[in-house]
N, CA, C and O atoms as CSV, one atom per row, in Angstrom:
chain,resi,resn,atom,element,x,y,z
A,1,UNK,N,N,1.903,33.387,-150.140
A,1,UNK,CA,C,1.061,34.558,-149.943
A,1,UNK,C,C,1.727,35.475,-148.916
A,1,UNK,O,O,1.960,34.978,-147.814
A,2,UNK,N,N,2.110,36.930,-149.166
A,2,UNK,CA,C,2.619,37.970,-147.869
A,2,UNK,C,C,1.591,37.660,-146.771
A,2,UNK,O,O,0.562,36.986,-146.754
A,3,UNK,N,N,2.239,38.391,-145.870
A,3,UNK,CA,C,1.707,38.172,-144.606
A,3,UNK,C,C,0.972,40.069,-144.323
A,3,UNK,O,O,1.720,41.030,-144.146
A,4,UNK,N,N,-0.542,40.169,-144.354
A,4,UNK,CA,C,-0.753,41.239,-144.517
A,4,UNK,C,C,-0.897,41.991,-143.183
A,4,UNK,O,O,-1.812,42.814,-143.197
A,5,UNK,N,N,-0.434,41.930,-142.414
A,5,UNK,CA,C,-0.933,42.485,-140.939
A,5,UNK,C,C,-1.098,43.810,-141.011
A,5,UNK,O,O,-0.414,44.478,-141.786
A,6,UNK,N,N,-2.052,44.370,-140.191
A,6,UNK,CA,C,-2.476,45.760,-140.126
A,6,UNK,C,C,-2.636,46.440,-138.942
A,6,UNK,O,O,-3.444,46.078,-138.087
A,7,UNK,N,N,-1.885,47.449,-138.829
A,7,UNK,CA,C,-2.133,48.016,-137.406
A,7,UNK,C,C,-3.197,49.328,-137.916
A,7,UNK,O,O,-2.974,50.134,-138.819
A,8,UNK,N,N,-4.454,49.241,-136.989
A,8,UNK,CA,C,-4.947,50.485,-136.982
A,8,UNK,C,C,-5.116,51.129,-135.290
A,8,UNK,O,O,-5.052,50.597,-134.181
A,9,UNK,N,N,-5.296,52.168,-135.645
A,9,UNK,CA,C,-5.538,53.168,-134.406
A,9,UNK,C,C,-6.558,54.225,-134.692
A,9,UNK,O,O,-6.582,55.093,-135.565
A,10,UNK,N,N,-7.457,53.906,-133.660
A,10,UNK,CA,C,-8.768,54.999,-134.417
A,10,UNK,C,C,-8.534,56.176,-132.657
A,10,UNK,O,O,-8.642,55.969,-131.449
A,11,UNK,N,N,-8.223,57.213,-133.440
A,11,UNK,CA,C,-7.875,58.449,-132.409
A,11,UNK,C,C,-8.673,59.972,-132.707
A,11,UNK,O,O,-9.255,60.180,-133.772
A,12,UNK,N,N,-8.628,60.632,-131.987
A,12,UNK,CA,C,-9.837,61.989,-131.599
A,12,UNK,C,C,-8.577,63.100,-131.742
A,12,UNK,O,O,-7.892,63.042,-130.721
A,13,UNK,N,N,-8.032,64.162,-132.766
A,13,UNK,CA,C,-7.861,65.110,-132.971
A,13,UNK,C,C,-8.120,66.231,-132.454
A,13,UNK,O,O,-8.863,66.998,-133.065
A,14,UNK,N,N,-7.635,66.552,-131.353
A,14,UNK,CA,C,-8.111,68.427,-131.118
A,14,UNK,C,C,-6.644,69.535,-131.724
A,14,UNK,O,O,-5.439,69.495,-131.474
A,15,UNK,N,N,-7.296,70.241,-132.398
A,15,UNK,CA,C,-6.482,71.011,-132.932
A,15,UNK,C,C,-6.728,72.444,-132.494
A,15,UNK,O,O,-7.922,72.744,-132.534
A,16,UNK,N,N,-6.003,73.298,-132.133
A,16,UNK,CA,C,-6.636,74.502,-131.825
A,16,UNK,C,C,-5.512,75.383,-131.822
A,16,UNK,O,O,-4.451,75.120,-131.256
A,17,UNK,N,N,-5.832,76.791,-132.676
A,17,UNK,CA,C,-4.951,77.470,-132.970
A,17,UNK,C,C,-5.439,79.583,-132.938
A,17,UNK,O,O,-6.552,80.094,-133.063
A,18,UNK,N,N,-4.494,80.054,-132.791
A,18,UNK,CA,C,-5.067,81.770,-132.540
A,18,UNK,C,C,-5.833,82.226,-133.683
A,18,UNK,O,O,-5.316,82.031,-134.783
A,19,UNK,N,N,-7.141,82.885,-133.635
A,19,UNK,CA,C,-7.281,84.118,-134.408
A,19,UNK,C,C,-6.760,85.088,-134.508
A,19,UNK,O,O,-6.680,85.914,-133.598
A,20,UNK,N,N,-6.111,85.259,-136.042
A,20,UNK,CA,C,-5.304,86.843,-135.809
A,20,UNK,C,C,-4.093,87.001,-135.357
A,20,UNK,O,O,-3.432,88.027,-135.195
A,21,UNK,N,N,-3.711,85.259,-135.051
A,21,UNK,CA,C,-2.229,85.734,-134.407
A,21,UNK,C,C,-0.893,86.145,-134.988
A,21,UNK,O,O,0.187,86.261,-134.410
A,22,UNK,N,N,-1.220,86.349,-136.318
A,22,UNK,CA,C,-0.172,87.438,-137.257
A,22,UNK,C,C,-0.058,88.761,-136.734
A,22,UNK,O,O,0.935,89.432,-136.453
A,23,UNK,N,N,-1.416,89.021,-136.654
A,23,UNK,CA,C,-1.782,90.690,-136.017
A,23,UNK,C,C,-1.617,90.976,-134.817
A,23,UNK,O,O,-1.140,92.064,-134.495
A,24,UNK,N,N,-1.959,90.111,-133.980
A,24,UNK,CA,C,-1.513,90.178,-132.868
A,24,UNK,C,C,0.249,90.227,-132.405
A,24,UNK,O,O,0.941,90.842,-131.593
A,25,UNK,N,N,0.372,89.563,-133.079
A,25,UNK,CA,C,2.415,89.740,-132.897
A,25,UNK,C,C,2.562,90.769,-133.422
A,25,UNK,O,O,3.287,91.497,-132.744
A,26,UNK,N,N,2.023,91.489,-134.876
A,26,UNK,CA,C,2.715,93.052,-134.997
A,26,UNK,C,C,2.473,94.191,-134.229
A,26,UNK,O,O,3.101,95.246,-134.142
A,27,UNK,N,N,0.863,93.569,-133.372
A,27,UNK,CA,C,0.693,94.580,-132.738
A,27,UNK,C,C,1.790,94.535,-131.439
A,27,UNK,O,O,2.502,95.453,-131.034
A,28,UNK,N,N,1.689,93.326,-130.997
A,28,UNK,CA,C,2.776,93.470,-129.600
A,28,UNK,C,C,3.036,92.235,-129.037
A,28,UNK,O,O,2.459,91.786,-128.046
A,29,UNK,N,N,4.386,91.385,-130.021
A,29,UNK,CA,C,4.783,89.917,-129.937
A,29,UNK,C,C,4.908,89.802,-128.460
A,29,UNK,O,O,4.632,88.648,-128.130
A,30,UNK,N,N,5.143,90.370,-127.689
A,30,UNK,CA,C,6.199,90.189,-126.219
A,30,UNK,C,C,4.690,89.757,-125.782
A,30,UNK,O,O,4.599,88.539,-125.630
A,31,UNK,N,N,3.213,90.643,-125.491
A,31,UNK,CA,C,2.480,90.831,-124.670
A,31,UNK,C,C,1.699,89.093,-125.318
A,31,UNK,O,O,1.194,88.274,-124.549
A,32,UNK,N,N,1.783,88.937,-126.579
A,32,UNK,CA,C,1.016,87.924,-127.385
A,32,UNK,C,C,1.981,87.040,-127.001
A,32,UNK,O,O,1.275,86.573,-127.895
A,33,UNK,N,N,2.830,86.329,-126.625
A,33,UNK,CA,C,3.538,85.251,-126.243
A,33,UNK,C,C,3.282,84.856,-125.297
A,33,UNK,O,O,3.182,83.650,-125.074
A,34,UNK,N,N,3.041,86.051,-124.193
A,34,UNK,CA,C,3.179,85.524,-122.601
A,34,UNK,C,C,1.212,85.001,-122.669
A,34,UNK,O,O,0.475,84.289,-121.987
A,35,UNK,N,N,1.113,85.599,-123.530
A,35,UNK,CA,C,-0.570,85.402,-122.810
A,35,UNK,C,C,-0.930,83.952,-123.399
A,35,UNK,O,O,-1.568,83.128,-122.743
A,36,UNK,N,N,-0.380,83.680,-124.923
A,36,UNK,CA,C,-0.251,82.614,-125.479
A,36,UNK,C,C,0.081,81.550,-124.716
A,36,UNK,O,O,-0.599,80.533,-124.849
A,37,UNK,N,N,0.994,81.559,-123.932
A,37,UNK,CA,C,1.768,80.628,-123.205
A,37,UNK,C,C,1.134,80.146,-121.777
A,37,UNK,O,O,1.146,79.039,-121.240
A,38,UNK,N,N,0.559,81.430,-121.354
A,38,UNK,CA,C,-0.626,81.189,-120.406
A,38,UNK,C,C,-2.146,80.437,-120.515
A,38,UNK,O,O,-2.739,79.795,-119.648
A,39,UNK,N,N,-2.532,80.743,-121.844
A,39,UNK,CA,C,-3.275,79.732,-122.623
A,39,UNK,C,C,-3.226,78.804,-122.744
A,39,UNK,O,O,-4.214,78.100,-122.534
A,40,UNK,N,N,-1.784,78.179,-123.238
A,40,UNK,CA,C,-1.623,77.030,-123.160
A,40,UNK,C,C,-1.333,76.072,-122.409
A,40,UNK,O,O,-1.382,74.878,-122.705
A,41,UNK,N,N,-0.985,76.589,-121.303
A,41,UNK,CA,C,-1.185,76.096,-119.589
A,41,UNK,C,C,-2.731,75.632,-119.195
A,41,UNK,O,O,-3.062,74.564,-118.681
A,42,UNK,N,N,-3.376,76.477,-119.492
A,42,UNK,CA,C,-4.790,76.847,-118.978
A,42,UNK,C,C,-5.503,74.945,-120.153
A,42,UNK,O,O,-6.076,73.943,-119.726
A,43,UNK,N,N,-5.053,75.311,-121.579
A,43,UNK,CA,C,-5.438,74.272,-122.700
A,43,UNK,C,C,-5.226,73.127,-122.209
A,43,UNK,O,O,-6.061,72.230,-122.093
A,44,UNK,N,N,-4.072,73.098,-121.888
A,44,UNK,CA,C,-3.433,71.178,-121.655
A,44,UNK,C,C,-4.031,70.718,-120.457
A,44,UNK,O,O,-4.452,69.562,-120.423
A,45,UNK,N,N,-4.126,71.429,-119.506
A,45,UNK,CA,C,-4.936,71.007,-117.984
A,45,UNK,C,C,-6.361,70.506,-118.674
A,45,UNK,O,O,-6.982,69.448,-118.566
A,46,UNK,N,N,-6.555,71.446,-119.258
A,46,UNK,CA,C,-8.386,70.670,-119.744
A,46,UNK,C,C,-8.111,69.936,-120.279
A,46,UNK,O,O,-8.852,69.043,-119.868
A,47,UNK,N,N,-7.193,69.298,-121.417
A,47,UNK,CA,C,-6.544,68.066,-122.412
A,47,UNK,C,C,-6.436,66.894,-121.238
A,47,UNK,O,O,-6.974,65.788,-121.292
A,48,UNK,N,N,-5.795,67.294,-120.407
A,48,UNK,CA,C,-5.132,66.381,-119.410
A,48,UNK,C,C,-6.526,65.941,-118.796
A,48,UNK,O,O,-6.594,64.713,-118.835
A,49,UNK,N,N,-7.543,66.453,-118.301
A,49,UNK,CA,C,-8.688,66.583,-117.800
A,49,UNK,C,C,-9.650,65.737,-117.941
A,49,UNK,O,O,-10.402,65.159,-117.156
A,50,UNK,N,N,-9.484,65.755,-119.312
A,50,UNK,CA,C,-10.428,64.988,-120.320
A,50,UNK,C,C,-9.959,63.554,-120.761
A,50,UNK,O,O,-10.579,62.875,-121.579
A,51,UNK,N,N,-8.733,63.139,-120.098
A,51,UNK,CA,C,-7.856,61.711,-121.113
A,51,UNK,C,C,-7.378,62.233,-122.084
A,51,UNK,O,O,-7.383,61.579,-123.127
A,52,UNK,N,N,-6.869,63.429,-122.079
A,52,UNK,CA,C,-5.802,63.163,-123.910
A,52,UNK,C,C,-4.254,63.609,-123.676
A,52,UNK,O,O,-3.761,63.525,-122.551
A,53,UNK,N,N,-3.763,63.925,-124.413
A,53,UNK,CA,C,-2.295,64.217,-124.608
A,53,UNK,C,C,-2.008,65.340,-125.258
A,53,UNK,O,O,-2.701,65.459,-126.268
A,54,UNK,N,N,-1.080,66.423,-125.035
A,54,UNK,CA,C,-0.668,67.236,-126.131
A,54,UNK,C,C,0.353,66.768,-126.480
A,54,UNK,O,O,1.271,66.348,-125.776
A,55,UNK,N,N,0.269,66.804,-127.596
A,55,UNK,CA,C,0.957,66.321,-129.113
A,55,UNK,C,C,2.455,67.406,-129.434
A,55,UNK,O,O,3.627,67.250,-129.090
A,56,UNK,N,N,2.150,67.908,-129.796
A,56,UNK,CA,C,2.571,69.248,-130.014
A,56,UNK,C,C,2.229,70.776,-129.792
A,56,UNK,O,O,1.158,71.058,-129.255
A,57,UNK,N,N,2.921,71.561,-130.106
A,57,UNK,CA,C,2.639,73.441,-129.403
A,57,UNK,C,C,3.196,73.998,-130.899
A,57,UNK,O,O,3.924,74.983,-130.782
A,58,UNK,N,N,3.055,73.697,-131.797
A,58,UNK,CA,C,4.112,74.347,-133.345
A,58,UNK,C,C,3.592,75.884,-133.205
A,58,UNK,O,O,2.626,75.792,-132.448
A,59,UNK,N,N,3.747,77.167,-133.541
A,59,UNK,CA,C,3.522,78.060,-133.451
A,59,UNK,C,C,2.123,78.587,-132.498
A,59,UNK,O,O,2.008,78.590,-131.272
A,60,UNK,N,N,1.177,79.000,-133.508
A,60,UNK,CA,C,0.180,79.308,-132.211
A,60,UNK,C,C,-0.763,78.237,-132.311
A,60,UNK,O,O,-1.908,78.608,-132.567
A,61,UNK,N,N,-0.580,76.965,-132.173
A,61,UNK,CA,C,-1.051,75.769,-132.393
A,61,UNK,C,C,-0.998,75.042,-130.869
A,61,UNK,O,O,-0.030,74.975,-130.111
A,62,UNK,N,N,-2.169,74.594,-130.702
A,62,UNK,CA,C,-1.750,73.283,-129.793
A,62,UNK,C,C,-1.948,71.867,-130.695
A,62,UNK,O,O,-1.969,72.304,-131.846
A,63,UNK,N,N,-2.029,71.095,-130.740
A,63,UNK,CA,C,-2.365,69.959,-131.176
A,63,UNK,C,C,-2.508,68.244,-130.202
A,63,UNK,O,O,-1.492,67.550,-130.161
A,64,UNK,N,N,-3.646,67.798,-129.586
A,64,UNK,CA,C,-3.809,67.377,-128.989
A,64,UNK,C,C,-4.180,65.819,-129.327
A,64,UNK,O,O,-4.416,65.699,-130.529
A,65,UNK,N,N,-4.316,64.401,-128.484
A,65,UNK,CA,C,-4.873,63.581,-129.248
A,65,UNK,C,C,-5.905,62.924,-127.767
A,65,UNK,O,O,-5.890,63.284,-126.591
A,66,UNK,N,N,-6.535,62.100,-128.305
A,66,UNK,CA,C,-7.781,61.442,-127.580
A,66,UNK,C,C,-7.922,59.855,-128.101
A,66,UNK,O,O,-7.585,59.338,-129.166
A,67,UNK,N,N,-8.519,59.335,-126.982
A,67,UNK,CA,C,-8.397,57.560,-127.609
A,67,UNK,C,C,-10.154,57.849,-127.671
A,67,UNK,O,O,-10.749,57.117,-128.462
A,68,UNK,N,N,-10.905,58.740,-126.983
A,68,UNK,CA,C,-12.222,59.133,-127.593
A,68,UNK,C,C,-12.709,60.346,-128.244
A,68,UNK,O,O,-12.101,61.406,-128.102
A,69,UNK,N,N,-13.753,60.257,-128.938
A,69,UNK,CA,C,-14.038,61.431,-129.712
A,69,UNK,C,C,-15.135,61.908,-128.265
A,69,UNK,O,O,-15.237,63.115,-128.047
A,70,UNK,N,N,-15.574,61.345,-127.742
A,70,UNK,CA,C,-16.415,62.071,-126.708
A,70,UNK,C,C,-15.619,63.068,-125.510
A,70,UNK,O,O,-15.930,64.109,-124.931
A,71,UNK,N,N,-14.487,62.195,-125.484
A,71,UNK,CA,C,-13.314,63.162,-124.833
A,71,UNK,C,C,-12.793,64.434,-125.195
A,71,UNK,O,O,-12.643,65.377,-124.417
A,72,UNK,N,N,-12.463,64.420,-126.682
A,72,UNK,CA,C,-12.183,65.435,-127.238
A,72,UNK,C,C,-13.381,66.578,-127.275
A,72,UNK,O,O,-13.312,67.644,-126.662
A,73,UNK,N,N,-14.561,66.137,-128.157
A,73,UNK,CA,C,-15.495,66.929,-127.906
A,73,UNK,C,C,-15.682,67.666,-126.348
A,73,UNK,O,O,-15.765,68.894,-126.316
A,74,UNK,N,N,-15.734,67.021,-125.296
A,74,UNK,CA,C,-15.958,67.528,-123.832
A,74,UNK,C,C,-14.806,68.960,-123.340
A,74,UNK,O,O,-15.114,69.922,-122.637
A,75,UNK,N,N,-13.745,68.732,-123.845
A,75,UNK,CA,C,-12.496,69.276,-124.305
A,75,UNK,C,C,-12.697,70.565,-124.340
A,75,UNK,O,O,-12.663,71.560,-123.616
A,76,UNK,N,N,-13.102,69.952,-126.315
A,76,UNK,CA,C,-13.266,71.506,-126.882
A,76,UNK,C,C,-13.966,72.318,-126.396
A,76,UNK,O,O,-13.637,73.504,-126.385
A,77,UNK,N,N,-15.245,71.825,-125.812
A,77,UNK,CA,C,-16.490,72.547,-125.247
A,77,UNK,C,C,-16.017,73.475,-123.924
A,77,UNK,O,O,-16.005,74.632,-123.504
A,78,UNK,N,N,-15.770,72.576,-123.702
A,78,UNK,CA,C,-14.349,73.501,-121.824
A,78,UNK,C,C,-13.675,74.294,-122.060
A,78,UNK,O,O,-13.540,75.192,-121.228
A,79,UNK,N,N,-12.745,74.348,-123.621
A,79,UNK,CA,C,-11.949,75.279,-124.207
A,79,UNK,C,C,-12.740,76.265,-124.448
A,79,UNK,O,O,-12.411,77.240,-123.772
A,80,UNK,N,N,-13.773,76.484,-125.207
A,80,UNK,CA,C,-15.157,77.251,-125.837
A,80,UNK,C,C,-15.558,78.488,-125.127
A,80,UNK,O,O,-15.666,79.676,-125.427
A,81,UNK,N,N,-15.811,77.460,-123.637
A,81,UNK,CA,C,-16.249,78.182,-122.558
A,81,UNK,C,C,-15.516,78.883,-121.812
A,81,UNK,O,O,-15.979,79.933,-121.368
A,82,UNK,N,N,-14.015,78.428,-121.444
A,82,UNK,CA,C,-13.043,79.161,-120.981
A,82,UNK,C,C,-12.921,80.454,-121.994
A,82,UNK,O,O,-12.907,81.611,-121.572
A,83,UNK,N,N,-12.838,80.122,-123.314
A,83,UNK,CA,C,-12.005,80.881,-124.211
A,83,UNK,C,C,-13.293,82.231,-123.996
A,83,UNK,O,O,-12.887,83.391,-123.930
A,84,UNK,N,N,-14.920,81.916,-123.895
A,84,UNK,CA,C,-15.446,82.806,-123.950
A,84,UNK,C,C,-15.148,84.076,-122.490
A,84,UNK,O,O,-14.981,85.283,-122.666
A,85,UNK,N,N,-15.156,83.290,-120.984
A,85,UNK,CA,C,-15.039,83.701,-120.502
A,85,UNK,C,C,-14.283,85.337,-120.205
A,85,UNK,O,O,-14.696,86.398,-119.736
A,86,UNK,N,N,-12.825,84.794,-120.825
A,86,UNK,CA,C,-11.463,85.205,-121.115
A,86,UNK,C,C,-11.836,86.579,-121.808
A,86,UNK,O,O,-11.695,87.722,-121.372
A,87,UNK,N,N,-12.445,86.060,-123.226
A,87,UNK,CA,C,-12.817,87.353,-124.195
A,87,UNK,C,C,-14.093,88.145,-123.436
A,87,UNK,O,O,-14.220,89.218,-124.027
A,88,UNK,N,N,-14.912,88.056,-122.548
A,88,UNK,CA,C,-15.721,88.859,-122.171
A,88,UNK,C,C,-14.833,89.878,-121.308
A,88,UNK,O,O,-14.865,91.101,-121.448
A,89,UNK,N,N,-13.955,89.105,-120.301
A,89,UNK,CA,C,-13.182,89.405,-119.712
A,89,UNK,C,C,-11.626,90.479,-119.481
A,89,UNK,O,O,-11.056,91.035,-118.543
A,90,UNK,N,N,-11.442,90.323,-120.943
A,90,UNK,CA,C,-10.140,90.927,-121.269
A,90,UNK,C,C,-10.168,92.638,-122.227
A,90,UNK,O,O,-10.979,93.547,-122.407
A,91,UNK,N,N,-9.035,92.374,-122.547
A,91,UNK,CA,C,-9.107,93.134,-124.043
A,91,UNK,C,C,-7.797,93.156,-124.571
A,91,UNK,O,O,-6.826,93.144,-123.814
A,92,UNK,N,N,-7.636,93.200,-126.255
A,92,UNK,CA,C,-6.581,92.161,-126.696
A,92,UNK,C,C,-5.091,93.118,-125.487
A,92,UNK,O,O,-5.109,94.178,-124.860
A,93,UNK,N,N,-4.305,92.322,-125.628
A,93,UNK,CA,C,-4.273,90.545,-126.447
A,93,UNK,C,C,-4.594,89.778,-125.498
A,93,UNK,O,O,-4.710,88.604,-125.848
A,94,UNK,N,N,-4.730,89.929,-124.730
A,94,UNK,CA,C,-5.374,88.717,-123.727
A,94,UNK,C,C,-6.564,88.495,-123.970
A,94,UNK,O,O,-7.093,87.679,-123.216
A,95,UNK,N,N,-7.411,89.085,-125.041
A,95,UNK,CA,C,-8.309,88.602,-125.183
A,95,UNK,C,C,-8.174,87.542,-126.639
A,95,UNK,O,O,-9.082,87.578,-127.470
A,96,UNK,N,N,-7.222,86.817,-126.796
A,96,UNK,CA,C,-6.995,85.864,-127.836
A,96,UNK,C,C,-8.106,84.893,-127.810
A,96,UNK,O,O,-8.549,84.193,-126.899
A,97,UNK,N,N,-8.460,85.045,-129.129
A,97,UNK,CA,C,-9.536,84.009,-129.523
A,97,UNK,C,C,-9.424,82.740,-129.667
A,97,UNK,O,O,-10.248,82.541,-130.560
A,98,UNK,N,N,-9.022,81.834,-129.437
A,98,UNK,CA,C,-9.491,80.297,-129.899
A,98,UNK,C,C,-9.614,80.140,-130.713
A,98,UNK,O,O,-10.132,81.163,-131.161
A,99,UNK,N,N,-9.482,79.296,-131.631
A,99,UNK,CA,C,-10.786,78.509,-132.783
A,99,UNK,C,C,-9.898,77.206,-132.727
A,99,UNK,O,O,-8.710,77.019,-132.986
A,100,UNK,N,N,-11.321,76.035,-132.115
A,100,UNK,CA,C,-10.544,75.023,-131.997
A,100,UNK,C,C,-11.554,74.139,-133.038
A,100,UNK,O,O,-12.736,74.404,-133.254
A,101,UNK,N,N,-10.978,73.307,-133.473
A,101,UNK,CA,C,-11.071,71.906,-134.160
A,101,UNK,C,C,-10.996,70.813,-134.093
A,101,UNK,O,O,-9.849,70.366,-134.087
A,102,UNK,N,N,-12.260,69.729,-134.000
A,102,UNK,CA,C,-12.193,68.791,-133.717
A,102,UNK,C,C,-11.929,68.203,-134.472
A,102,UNK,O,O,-11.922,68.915,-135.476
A,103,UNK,N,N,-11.515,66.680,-134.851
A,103,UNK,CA,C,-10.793,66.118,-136.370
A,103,UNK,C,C,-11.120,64.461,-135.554
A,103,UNK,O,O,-10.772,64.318,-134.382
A,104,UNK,N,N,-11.803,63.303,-136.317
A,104,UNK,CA,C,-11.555,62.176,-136.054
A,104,UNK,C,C,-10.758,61.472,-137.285
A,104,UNK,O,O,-11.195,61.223,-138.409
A,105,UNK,N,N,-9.562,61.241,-136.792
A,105,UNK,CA,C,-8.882,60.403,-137.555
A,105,UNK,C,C,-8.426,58.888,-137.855
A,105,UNK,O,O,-7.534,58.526,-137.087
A,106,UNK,N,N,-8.730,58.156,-138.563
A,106,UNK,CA,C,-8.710,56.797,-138.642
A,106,UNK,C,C,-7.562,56.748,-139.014
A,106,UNK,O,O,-7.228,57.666,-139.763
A,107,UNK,N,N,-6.455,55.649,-138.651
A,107,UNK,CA,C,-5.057,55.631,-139.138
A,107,UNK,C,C,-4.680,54.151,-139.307
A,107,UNK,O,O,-4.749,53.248,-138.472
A,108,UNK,N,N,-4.236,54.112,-140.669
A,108,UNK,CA,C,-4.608,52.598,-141.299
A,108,UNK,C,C,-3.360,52.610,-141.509
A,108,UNK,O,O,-2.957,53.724,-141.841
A,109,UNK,N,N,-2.110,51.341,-141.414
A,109,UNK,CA,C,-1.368,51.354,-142.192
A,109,UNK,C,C,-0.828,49.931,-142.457
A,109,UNK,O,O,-0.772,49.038,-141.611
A,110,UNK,N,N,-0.478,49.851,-143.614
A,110,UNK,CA,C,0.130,48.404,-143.670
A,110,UNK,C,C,1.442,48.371,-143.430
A,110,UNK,O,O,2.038,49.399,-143.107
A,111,UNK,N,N,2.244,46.843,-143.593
A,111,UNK,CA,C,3.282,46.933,-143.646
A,111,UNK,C,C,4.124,47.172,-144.541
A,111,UNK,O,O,5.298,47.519,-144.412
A,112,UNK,N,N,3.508,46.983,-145.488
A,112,UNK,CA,C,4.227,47.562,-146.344
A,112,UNK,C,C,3.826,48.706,-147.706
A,112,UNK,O,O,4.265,48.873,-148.844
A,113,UNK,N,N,2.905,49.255,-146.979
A,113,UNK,CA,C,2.034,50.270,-147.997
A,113,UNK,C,C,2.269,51.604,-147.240
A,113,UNK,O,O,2.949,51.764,-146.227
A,114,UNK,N,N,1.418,52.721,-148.086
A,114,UNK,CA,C,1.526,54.146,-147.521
A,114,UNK,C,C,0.710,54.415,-146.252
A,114,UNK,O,O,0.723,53.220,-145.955
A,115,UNK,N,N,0.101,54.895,-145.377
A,115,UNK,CA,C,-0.409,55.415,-144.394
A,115,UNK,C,C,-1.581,56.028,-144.742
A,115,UNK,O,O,-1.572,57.257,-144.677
A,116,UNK,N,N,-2.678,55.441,-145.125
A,116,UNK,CA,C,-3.784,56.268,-145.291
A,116,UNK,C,C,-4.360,57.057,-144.352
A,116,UNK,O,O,-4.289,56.408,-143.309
A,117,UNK,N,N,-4.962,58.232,-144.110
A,117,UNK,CA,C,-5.663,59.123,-143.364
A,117,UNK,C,C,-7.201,59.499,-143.918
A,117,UNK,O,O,-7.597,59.912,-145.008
A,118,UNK,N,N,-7.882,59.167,-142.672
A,118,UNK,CA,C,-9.411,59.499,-143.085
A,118,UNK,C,C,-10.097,60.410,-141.865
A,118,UNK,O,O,-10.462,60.286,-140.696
A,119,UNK,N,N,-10.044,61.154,-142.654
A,119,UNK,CA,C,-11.107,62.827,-141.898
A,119,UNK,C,C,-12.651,63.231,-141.885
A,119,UNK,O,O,-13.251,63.735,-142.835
A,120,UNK,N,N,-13.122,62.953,-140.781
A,120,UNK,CA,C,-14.433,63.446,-140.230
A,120,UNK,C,C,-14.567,64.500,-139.398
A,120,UNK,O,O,-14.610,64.295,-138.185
A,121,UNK,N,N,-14.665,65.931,-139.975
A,121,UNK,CA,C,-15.103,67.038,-138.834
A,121,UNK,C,C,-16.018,66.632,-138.074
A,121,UNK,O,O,-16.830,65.919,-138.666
A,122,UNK,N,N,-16.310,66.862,-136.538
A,122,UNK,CA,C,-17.262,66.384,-135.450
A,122,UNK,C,C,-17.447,67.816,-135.013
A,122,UNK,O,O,-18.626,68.048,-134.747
A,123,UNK,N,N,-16.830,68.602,-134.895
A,123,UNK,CA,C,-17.301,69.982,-134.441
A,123,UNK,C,C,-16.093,71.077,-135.223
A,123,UNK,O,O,-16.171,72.295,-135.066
């Protein structure tokens, strides 16, 4: 009989990426980078804040992970609130919108099979 061992990892997804940030670069890439980049300073401190990790930065993406979904959620909510602050506060492009995403992902894999992925939006 194979030997079926299974590693799983049950992990908390924050995904969060610009509104508009096509438009925003034609309107004025230089001013939309720096503020982007300042964002994402401002993002990972609350990531860091909360117990998680950033993952990756791929375009106007952060992508974050969590060993809880209560973590992540607490997160996003901090992001929410910052992000509102910001937009009362500004006017573009510093007033870049947010839209973040929470994602719980179950990650199953065998040893010798494909990698299944299972998705529950939480917020």
């Amino acid at each position: 009989m194979a030997d079926n061992k299974t590693q799983r990892k049950l992990t908390a997804i924050l995904s969060a990426d610009v509104k508009g940030y096509s438009k925003l670069m034609g309107d004025d890439d230089e001013s939309t980078v720096t503020t982007i980049t300042a964002y994402r300073k401002i993002i990972s401190d609350l990531v860091d804040k909360h117990q998680g990790r950033v993952v990756d930065t791929p375009g106007d993406n952060i992508l974050a992970e969590f060993n809880s979904v209560l973590n992540a959620v607490n997160s996003a909510v901090e992001i929410q609130h910052m992000r509102g602050r910001i937009y009362r506060n500004n006017k573009p492009p510093e007033r870049i919108a947010w839209a973040v995403l929470i994602e719980r992902i179950c990650l199953h894999q065998r040893l010798h099979g494909p990698m299944n992925l299972k998705r529950a939006t939480v917020l």
